[in-house]
N, CA, C and O atoms as CSV, one atom per row, in Angstrom:
chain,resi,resn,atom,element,x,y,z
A,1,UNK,N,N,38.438,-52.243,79.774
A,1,UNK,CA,C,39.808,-52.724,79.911
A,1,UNK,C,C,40.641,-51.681,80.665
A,1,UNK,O,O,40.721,-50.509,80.300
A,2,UNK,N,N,41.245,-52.180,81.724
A,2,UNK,CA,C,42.092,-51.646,82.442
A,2,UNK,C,C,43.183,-51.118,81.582
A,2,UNK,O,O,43.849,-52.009,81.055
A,3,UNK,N,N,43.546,-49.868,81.296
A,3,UNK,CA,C,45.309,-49.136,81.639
A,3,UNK,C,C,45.867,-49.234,82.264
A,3,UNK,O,O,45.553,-49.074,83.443
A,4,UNK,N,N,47.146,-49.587,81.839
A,4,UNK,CA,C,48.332,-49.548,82.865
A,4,UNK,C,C,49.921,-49.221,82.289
A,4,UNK,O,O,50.543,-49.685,81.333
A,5,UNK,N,N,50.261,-48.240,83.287
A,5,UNK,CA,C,51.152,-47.634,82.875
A,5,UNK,C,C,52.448,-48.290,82.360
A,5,UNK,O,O,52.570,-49.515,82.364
A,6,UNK,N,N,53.181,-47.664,82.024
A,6,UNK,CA,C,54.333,-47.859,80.816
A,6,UNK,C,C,55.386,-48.539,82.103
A,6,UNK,O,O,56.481,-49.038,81.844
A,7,UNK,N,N,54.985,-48.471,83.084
A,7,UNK,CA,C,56.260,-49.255,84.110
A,7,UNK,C,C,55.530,-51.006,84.416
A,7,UNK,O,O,56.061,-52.116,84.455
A,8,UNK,N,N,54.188,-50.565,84.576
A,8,UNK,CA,C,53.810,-51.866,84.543
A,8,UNK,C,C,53.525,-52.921,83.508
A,8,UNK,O,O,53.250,-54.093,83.762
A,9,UNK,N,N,53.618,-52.393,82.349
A,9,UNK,CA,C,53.840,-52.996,80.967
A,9,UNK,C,C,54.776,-53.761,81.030
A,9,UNK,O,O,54.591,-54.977,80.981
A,10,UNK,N,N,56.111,-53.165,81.165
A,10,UNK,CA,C,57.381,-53.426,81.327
A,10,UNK,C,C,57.700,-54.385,82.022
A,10,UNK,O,O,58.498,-55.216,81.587
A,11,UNK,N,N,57.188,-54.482,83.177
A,11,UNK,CA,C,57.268,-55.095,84.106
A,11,UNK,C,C,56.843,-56.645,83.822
A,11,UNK,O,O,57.466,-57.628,84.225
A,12,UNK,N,N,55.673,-56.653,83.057
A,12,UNK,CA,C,55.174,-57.846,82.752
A,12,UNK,C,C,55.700,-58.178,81.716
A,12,UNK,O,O,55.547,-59.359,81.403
A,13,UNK,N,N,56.321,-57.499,81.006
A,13,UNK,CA,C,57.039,-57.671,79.426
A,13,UNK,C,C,58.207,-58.344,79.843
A,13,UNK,O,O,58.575,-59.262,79.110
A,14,UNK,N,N,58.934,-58.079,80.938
A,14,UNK,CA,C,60.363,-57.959,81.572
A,14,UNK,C,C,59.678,-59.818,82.053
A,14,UNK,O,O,60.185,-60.855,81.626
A,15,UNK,N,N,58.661,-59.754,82.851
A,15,UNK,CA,C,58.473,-61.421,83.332
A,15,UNK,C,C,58.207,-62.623,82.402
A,15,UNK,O,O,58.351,-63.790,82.764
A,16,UNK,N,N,57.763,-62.200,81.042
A,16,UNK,CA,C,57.292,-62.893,79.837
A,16,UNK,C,C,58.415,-63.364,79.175
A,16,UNK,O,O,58.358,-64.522,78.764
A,17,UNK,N,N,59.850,-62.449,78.898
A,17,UNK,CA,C,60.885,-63.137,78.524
A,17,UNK,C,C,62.025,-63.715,79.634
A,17,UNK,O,O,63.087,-64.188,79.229
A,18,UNK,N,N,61.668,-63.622,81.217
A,18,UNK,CA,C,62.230,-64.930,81.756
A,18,UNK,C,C,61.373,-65.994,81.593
A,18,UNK,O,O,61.781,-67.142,81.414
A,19,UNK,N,N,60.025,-65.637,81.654
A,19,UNK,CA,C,59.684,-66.936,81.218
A,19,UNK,C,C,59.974,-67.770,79.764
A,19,UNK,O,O,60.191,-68.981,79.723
A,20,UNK,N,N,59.931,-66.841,78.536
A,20,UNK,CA,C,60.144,-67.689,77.176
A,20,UNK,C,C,62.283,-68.238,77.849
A,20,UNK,O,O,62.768,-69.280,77.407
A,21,UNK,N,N,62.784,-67.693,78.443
A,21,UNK,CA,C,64.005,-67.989,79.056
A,21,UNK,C,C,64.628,-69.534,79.137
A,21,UNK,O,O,65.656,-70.072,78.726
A,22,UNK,N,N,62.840,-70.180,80.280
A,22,UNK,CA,C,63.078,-71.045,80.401
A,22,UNK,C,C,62.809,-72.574,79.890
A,22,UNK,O,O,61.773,-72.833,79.278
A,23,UNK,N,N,63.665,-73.447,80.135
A,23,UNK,CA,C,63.575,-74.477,79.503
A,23,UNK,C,C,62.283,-75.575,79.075
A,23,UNK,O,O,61.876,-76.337,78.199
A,24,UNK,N,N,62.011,-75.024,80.386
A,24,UNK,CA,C,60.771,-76.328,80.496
A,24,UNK,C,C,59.449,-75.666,80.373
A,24,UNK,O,O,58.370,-76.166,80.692
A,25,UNK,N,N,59.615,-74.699,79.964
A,25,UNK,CA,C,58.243,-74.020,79.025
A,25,UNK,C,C,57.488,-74.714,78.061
A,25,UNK,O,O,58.195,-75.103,77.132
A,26,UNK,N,N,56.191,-75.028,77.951
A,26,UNK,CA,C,55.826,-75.827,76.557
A,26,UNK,C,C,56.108,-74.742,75.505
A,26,UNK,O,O,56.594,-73.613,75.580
A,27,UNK,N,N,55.608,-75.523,74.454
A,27,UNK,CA,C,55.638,-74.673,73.248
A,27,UNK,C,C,54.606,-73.519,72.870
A,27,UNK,O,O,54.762,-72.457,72.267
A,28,UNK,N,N,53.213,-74.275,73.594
A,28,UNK,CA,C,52.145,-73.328,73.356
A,28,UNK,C,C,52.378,-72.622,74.602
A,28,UNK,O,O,52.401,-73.072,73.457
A,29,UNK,N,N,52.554,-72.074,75.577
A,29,UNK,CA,C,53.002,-71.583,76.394
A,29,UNK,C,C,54.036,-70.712,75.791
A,29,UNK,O,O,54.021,-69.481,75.797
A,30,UNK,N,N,54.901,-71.451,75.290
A,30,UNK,CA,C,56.060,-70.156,74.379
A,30,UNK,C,C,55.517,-69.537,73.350
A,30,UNK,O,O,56.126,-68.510,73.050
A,31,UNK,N,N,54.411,-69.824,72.564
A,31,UNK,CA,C,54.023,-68.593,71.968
A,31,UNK,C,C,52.404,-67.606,72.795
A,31,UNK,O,O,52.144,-66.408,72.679
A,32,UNK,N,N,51.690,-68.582,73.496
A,32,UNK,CA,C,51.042,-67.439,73.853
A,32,UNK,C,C,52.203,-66.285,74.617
A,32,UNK,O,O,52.197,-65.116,74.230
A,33,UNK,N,N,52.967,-66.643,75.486
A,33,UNK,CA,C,53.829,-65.400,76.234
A,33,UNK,C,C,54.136,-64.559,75.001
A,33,UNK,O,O,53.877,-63.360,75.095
A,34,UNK,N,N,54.912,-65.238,73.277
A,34,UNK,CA,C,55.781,-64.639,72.687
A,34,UNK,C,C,54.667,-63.587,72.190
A,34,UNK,O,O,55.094,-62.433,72.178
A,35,UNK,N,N,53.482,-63.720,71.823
A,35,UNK,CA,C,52.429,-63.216,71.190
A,35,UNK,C,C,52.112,-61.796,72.256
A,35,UNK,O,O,52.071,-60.614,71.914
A,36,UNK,N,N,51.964,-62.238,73.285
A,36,UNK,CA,C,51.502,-61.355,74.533
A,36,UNK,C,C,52.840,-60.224,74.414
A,36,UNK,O,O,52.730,-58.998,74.395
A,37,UNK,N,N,53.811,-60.834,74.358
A,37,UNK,CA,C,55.248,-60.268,74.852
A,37,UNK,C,C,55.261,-59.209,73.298
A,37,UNK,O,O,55.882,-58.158,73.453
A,38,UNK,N,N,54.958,-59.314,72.607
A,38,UNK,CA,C,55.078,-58.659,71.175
A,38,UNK,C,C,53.921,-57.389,71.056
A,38,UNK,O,O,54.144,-56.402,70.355
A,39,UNK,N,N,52.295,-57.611,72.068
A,39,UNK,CA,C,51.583,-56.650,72.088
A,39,UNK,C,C,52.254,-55.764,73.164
A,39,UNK,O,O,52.373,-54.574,72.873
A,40,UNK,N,N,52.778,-56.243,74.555
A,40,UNK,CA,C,53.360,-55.539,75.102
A,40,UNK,C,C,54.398,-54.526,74.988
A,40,UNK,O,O,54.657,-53.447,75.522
A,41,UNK,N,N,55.009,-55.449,73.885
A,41,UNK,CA,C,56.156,-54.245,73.311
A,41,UNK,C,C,55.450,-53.082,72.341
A,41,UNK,O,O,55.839,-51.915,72.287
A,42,UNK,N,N,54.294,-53.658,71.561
A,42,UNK,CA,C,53.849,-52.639,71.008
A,42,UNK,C,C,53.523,-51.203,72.172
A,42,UNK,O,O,53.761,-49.995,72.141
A,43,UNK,N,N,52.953,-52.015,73.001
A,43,UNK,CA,C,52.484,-50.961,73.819
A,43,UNK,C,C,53.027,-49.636,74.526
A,43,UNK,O,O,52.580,-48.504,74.711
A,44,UNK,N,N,54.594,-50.545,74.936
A,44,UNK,CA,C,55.347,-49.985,75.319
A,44,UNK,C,C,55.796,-48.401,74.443
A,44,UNK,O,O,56.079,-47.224,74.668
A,45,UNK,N,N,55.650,-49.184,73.559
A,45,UNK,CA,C,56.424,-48.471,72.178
A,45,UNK,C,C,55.734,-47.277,72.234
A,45,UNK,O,O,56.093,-46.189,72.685
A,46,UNK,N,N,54.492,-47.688,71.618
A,46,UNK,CA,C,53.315,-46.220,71.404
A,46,UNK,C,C,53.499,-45.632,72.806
A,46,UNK,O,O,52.988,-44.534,72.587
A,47,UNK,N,N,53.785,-45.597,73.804
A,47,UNK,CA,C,54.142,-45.179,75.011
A,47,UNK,C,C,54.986,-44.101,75.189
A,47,UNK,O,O,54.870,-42.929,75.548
A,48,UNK,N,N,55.899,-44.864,74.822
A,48,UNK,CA,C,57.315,-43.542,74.718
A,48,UNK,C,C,56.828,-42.798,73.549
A,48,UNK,O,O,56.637,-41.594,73.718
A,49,UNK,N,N,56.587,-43.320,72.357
A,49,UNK,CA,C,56.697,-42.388,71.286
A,49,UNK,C,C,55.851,-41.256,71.386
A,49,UNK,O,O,56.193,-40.158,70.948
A,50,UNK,N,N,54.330,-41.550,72.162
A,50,UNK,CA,C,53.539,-40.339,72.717
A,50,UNK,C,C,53.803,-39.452,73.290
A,50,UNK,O,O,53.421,-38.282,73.258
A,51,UNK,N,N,54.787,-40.212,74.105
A,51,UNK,CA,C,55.185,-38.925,75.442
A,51,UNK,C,C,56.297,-38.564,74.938
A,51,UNK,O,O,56.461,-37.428,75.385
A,52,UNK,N,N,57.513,-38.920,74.025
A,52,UNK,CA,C,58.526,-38.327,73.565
A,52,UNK,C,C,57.957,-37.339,72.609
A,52,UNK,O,O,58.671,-36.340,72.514
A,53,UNK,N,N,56.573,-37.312,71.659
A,53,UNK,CA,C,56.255,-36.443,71.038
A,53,UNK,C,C,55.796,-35.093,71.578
A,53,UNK,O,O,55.954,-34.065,70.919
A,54,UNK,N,N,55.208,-35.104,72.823
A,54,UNK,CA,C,54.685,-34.403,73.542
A,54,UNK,C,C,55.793,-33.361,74.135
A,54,UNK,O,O,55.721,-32.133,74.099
A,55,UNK,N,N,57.009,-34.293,74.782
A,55,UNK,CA,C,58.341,-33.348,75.098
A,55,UNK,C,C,58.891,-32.342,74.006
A,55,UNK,O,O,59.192,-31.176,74.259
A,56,UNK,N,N,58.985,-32.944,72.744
A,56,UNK,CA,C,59.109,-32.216,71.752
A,56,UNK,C,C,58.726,-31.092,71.518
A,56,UNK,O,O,59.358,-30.054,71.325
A,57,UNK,N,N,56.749,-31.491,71.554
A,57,UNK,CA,C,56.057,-29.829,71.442
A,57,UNK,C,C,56.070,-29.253,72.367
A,57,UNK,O,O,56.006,-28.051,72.111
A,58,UNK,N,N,56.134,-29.515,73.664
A,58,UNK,CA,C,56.619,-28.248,74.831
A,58,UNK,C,C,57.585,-27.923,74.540
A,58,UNK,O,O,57.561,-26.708,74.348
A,59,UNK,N,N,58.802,-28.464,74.327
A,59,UNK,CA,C,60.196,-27.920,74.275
A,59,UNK,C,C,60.014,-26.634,73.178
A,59,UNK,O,O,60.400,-25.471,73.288
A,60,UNK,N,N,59.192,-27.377,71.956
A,60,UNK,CA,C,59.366,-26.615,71.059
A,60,UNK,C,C,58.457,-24.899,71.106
A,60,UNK,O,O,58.821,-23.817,70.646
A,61,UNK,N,N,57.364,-25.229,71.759
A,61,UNK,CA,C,56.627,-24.449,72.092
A,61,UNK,C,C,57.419,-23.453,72.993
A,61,UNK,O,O,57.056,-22.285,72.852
A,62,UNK,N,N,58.221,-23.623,73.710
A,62,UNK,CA,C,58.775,-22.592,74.677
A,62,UNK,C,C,60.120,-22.091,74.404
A,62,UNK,O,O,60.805,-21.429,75.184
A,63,UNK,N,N,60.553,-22.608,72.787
A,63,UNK,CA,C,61.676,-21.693,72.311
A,63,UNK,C,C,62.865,-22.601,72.186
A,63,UNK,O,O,64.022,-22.378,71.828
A,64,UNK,N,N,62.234,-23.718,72.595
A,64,UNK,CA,C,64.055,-24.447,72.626
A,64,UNK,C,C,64.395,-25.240,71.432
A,64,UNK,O,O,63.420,-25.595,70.770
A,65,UNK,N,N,65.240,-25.503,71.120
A,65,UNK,CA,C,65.906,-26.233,70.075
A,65,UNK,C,C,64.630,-27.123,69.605
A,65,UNK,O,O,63.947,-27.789,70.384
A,66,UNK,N,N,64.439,-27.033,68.327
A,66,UNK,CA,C,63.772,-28.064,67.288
A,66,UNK,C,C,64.929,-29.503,66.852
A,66,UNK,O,O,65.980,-29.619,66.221
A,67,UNK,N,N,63.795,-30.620,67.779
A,67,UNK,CA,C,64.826,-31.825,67.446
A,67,UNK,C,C,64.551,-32.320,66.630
A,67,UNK,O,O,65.004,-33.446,66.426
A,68,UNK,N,N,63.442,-31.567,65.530
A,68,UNK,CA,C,63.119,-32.907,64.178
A,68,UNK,C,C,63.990,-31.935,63.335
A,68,UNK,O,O,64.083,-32.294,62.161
A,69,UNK,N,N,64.716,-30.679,63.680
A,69,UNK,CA,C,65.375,-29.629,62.490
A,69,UNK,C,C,66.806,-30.512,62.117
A,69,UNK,O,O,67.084,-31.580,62.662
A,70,UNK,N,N,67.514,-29.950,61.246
A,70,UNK,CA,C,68.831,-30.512,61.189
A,70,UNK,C,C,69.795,-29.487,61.265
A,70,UNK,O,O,70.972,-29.542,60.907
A,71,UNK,N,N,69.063,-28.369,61.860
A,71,UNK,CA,C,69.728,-26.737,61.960
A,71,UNK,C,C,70.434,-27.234,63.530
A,71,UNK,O,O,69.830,-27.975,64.306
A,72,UNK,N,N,72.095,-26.549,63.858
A,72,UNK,CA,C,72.518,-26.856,65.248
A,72,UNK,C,C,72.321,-25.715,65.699
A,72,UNK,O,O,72.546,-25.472,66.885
């Protein structure tokens, strides 16, 4: 299975709800997209949260402010 990056996720995530958008969508059609559109967001998700974790430990690693502290 192909990877694909967090813009092209989006991208298809971003085309899945003009499509649930429109009117003349069937129903099974509106949930395979909604189903698809819901792993995509997962995907998305674990996406950022990886790479926002990662900014964290460099930041943190090189001295700068701890953003999980509640110290200012």
């Amino acid at each position: 299975m192909e990877t694909k990056t967090f813009e092209e996720n989006l991208k298809k995530l971003e085309e899945i709800v003009r499509s649930l958008e429109n009117k003349d969508i069937t129903l099974e059609d509106a949930v395979k997209n909604y189903t698809t559109g819901l792993e995509l967001s997962k995907v998305c998700y674990d996406i950022l949260n990886t790479n926002e974790q990662l900014v964290v430990q460099k930041m943190t690693e090189s001295g700068l402010i701890d953003f999980n502290s509640d110290k200012e």
